[in-house]
C-alpha positions in Angstrom: -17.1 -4.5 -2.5 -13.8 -6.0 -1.0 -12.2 -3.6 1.5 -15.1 -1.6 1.9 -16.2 -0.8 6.0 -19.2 -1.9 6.8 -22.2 0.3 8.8 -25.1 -1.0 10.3 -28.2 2.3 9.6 -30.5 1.9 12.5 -34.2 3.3 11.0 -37.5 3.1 11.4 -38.6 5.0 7.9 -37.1 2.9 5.0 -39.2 1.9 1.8 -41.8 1.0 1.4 -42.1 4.0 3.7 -42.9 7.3 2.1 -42.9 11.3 3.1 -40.1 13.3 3.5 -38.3 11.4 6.7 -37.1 8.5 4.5 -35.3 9.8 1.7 -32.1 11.0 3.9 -31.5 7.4 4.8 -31.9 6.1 1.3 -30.1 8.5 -0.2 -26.9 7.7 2.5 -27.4 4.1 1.4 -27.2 4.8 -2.3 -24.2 6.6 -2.1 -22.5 5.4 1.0 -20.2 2.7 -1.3 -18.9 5.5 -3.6 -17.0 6.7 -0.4 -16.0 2.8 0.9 -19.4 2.1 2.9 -21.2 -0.7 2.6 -24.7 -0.3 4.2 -26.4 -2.4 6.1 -29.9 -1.9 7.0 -32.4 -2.8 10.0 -35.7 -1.4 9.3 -39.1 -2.8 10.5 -41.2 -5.2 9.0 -44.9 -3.7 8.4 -44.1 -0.7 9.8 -47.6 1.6 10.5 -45.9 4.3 8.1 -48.1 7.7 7.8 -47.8 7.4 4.4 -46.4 4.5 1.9 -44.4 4.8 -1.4 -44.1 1.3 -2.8 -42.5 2.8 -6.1 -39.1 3.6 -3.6 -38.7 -0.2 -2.8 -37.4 0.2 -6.4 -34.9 2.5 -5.4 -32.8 0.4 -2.8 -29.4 0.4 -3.7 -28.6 -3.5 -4.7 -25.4 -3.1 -2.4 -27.9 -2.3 0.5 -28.2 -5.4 2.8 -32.1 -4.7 4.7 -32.7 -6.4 7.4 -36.6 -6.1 8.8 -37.5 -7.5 11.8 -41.3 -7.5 13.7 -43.0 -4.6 15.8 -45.5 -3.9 17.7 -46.9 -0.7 17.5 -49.9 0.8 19.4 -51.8 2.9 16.7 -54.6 0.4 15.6 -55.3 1.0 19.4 -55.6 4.5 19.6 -57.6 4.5 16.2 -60.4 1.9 18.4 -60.2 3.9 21.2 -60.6 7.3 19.8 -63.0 6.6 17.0 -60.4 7.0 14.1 -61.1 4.5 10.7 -58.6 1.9 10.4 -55.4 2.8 8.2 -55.8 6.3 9.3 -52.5 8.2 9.2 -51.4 8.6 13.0 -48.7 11.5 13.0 -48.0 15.1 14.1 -50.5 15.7 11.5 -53.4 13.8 13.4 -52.8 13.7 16.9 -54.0 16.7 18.5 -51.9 20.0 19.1 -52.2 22.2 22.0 -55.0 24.1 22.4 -57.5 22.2 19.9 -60.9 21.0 21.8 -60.3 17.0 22.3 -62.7 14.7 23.2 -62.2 12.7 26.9 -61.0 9.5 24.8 -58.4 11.6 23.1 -57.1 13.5 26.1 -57.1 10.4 28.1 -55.0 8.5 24.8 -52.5 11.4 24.6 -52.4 10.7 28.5 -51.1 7.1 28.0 -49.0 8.1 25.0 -47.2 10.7 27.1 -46.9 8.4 30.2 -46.5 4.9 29.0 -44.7 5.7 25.2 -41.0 6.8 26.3 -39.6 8.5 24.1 -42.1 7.0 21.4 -44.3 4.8 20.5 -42.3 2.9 18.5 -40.6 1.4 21.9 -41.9 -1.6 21.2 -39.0 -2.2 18.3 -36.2 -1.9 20.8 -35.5 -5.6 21.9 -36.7 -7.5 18.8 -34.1 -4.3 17.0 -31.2 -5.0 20.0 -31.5 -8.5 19.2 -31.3 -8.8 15.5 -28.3 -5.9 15.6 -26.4 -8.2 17.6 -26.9 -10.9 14.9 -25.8 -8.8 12.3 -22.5 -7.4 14.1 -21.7 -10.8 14.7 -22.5 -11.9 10.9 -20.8 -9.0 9.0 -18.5 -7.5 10.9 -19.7 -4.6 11.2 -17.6 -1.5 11.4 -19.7 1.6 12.6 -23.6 2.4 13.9 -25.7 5.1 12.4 -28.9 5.6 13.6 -31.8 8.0 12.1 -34.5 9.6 14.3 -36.9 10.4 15.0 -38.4 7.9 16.1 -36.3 8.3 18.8 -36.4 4.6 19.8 -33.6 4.1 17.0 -31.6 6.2 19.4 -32.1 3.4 21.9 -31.3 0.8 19.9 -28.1 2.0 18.6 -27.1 2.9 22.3 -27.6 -0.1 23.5 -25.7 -1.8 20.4 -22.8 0.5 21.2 -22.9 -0.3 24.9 -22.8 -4.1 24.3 -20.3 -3.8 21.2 -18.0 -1.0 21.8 -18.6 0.2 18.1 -18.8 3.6 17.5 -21.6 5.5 16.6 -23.4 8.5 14.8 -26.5 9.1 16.6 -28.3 11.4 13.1 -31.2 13.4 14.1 -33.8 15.1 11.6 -36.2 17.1 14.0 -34.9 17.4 17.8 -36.1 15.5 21.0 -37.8 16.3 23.6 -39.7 19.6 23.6 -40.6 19.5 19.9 -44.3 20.2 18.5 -44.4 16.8 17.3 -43.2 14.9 20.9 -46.1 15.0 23.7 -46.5 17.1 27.2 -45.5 14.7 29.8 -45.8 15.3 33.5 -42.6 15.9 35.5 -42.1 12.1 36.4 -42.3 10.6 32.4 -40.3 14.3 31.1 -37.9 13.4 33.4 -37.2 10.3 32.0 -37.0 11.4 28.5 -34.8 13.9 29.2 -32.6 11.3 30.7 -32.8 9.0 27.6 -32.1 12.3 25.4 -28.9 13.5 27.3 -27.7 9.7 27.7 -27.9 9.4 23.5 -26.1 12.8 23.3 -23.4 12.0 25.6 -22.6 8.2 24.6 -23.0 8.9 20.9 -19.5 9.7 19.3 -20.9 12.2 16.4 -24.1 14.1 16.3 -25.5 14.4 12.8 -28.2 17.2 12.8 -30.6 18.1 9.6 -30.8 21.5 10.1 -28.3 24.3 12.6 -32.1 24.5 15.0 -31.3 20.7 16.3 -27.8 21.9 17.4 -28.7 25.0 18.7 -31.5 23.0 21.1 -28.8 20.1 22.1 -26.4 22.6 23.4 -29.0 24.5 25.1 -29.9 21.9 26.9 -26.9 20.0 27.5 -23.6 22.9 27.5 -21.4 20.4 29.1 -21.1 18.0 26.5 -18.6 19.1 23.9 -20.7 21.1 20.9 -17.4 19.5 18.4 -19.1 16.3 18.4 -22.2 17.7 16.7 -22.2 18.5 12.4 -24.2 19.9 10.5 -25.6 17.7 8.0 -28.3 19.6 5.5 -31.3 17.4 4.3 -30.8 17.9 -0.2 -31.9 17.3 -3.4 -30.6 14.4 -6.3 -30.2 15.6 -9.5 -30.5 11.8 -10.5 -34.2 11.8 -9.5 -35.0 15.0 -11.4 -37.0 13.8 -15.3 -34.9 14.9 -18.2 -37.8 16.7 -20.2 -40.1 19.6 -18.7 -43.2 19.8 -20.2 -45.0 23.1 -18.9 -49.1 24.0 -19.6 -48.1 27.3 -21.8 -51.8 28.5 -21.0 -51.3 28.4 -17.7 -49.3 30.3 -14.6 -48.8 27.3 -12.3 -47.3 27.4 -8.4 -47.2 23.9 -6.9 -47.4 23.3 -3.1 -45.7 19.6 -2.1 -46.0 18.2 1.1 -48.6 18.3 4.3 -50.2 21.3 5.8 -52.7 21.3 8.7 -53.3 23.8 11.8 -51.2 26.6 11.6 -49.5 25.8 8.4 -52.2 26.7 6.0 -52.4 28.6 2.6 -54.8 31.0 4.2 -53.1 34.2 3.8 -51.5 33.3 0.3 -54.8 31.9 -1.2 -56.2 35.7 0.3 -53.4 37.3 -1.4 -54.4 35.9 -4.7 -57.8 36.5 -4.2 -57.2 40.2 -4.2 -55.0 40.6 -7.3 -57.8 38.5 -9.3 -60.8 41.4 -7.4 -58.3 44.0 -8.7 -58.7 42.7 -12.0 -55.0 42.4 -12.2 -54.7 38.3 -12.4 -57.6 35.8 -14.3 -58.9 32.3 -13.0 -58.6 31.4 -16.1 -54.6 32.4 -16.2 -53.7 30.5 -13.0 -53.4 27.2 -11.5 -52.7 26.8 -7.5 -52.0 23.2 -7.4 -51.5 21.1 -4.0 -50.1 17.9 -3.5 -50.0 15.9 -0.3 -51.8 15.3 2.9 -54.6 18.1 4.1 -56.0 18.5 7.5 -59.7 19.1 6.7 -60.1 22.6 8.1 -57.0 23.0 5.2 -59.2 20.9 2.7 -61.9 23.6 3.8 -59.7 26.4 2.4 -59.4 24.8 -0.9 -62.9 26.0 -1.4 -62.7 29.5 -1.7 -65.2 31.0 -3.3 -63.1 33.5 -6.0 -60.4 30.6 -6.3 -61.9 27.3 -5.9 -62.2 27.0 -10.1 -58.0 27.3 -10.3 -57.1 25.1 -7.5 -56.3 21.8 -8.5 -55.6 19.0 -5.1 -54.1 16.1 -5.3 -53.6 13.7 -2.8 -50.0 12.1 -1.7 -48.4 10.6 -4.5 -45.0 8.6 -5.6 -42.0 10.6 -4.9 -40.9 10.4 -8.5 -44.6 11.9 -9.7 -43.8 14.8 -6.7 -40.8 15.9 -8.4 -42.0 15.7 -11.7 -45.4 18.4 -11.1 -42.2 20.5 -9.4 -40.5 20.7 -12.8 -43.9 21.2 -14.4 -44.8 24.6 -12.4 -43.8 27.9 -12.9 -43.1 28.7 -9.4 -42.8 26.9 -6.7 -44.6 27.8 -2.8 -43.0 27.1 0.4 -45.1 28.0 4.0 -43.4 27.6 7.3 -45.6 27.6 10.0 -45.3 31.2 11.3 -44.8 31.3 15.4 -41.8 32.0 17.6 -39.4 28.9 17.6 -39.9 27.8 14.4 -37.3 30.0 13.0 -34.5 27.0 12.7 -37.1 24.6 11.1 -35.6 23.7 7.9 -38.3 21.6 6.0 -36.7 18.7 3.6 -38.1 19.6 0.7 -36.9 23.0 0.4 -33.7 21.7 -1.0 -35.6 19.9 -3.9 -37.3 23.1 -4.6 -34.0 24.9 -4.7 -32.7 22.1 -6.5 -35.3 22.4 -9.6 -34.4 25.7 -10.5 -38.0 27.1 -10.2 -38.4 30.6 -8.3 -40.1 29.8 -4.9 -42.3 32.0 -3.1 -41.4 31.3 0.4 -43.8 32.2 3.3 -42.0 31.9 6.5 -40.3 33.7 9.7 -37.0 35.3 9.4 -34.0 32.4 9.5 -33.0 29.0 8.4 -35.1 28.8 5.3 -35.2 32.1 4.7 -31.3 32.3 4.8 -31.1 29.2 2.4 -33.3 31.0 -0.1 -32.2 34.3 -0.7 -28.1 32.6 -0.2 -29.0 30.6 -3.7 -30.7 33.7 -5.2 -34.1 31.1 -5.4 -36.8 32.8 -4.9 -38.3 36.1 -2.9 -39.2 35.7 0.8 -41.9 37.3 3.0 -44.0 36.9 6.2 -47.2 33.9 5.8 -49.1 36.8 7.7 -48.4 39.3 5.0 -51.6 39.5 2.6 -49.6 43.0 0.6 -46.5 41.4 0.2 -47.6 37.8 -0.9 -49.4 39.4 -3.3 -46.8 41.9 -4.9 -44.4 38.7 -5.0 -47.4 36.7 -6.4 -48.1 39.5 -9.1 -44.1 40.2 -10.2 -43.7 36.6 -10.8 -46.8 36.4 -13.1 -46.3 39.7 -14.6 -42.5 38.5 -15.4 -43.6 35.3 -16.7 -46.3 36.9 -18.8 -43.1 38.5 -20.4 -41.5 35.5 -20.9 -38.5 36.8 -18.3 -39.6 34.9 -15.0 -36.1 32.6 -13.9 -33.6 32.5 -11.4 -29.7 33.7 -11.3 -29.1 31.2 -9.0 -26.1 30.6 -7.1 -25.3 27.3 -8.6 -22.2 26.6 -6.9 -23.9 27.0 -3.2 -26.7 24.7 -4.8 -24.8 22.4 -5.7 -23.4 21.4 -1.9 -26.8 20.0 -1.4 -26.2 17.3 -3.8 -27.7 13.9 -1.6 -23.9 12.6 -3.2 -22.1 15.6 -1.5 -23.9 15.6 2.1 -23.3 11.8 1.7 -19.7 12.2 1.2 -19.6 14.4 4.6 -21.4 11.6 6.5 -18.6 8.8 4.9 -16.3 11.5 6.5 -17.6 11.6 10.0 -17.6 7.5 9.7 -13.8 7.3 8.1 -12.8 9.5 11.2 -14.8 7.9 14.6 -13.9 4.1 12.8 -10.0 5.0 12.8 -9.7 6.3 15.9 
């Protein structure tokens, strides 16, 4: 570890965290020393995670120093307030999207959060995180800031490290900022200063590290005078290290796995209808197929599950280890991606499409026209069509299953594209932007 630089990771979701949001930081950490990083982490203490994963706290890197310091968080509030059982997830999942009916307790909450929670409400990490930063600057000699968002309080606290340090700093961000589905309508007075805090983070930080092209696209939207150079592209991936050695596939069955979370709009509505018709048609069996779903469910998704021609070859399972995720991905026979289908979501690049790709298994992807879409048919991966489109999910549904049937259902995948997701490649990119803003 002599001669290595040293970066301090500013992030909210670290084990034992779990969901999608905290594998792009663990990964950096576990690969970060291959390129001459040595990471050091401050992370939360107790965090109120939407979902946990203690099996990951196995997978900390031993070079990875963690620092966790206290928080105080406001959700065991809003659960009181609006009725919600204690140790309910609170996420974009839960809280309640435009247009659904909303009780007076839940308007008024989303009131406060919108008012009082700026830009989150993990604001409450920022001095107790400012403070312990300091201590570990001091202590390790720390070379460079990297900070993970959302929450965009981490934002915050590596600005106001950098403005008290002169270090420099990769502000990363995995969804965007203000105006995204998951971040609350404020009035003009609260928007105003989020937008504020947003521009502030863009124009202090000295890279941008965006998940997916949509997060660039929105910063230089909003903000064309600061330089688009600073900004890179930095895809979300897959490791090949986490994948199990051995597949072990049902033979007497034609499996598609879902992973992840779907509620409101992203629902398996139209695909489970697709389905449906090929097995009226006579052309598939419920006793040939198995539609399995892992994750979290909103109830009216839950509600779906029950469908009265499919509801004996549905199989749902609730969140589960990472490492158990990827191994029912390598137990399917294909593999089912749904964006949520309505204008803007276009750029939304979900993490787990890389892990899909990554398996080898052809995905049947339901989703507008761009950024997944584009990743799919550029690695040859899988066939792609509209979430609306009952005919087409169906004659993708029905070529897979016929193919496999013959024993000919695989991919000619473009392995060489595939392979640039590699966690150890994007990693090497991000050692890259630090190498270049910690010599200058």
């Amino acid at each position: 570890m002599s001669g290595m630089k040293r970066v301090l990771i500013v992030t909210y979701y670290f084990p034992p965290s779990g969901g999608p949001g905290v594998q792009r930081v663990l990964k950096f950490s576990q690969y970060l020393p291959e390129f001459g990083w040595k990471p050091y982490i401050l992370t939360v203490k107790d965090g109120d995670y939407p979902a946990r994963d203690e099996s990951l706290l196995k997978e900390i890197p031993e070079q990875a120093v963690v620092y966790r310091t206290n928080i105080r968080e406001p959700y065991d509030v809003y659960r009181r307030f609006t009725g919600k059982k204690k140790g309910t997830p609170v996420d974009v999942n839960t809280i309640p999207k435009p247009g659904e009916r909303r009780s007076l307790r839940e308007r008024f909450a989303e009131f406060v959060r919108a008012t009082l929670f700026i830009p989150d409400a993990r604001i409450g990490w920022l001095k107790p995180a400012v403070q312990e930063g300091l201590n570990i600057i001091r202590e390790q000699h720390i070379d460079a800031l990297y900070s993970s968002s959302p929450p965009y309080t981490c934002a915050l606290i590596a600005r106001a490290l950098k403005r008290k340090t002169g270090l420099p700093w990769i502000a990363g961000f995995r969804d965007p900022w203000t105006g995204f589905l998951s971040t609350p309508t404020r009035w003009f007075l609260p928007a105003m200063i989020d937008r504020r805090l947003e521009r502030s983070v863009f124009a202090e930080c000295d890279r941008l590290d965006v998940a997916w092209k949509g997060i660039l696209k929105d910063f230089h939207s909003k903000y064309p005078d600061i330089p688009l150079d600073k900004a890179h592209h930095l895809p979300n991936g897959f490791d090949s290290s986490d994948f199990p050695s051995v597949e072990i596939i049902d033979p007497e069955h034609f499996t598609i796995t879902y992973t992840g979370s779907m509620y409101g709009k992203r629902n398996p509505e139209s695909f489970l209808n697709a389905v449906a018709s090929l097995v009226q048609r006579g052309l598939l069996s419920v006793q040939d197929i198995r539609l399995q779903f892992i994750g979290r469910f909103g109830a009216e998704v839950h509600a779906m599950f029950n469908h009265p021609v499919l509801r004996d070859c549905i199989i749902v399972k609730d969140y589960m280890p990472h490492s158990d995720s990827v191994r029912h991905l390598f137990q399917s026979d294909a593999l089912l991606m749904i964006v949520d289908d309505f204008e803007g979501n276009e750029e939304i690049v979900p993490g787990k499409v890389y892990e899909y790709i990554g398996s080898g298994k052809p995905v049947i992807t339901l989703a507008p026209e761009g950024a997944v879409t584009s990743v799919i048919e550029e690695t040859r991966s899988g066939r792609c069509t509209r979430s609306h489109d009952v005919e087409s999910i169906a004659n993708i549904v029905l070529d897979f299953y016929t193919r496999h049937t013959a024993g000919t259902l695989g991919l000619d995948q473009r392995r060489d594209i595939v392979r640039r997701f590699e966690r150890r490649e994007v990693t090497r990119s991000l050692a890259t932007l630090l190498d270049d803003i910690s010599s200058t």
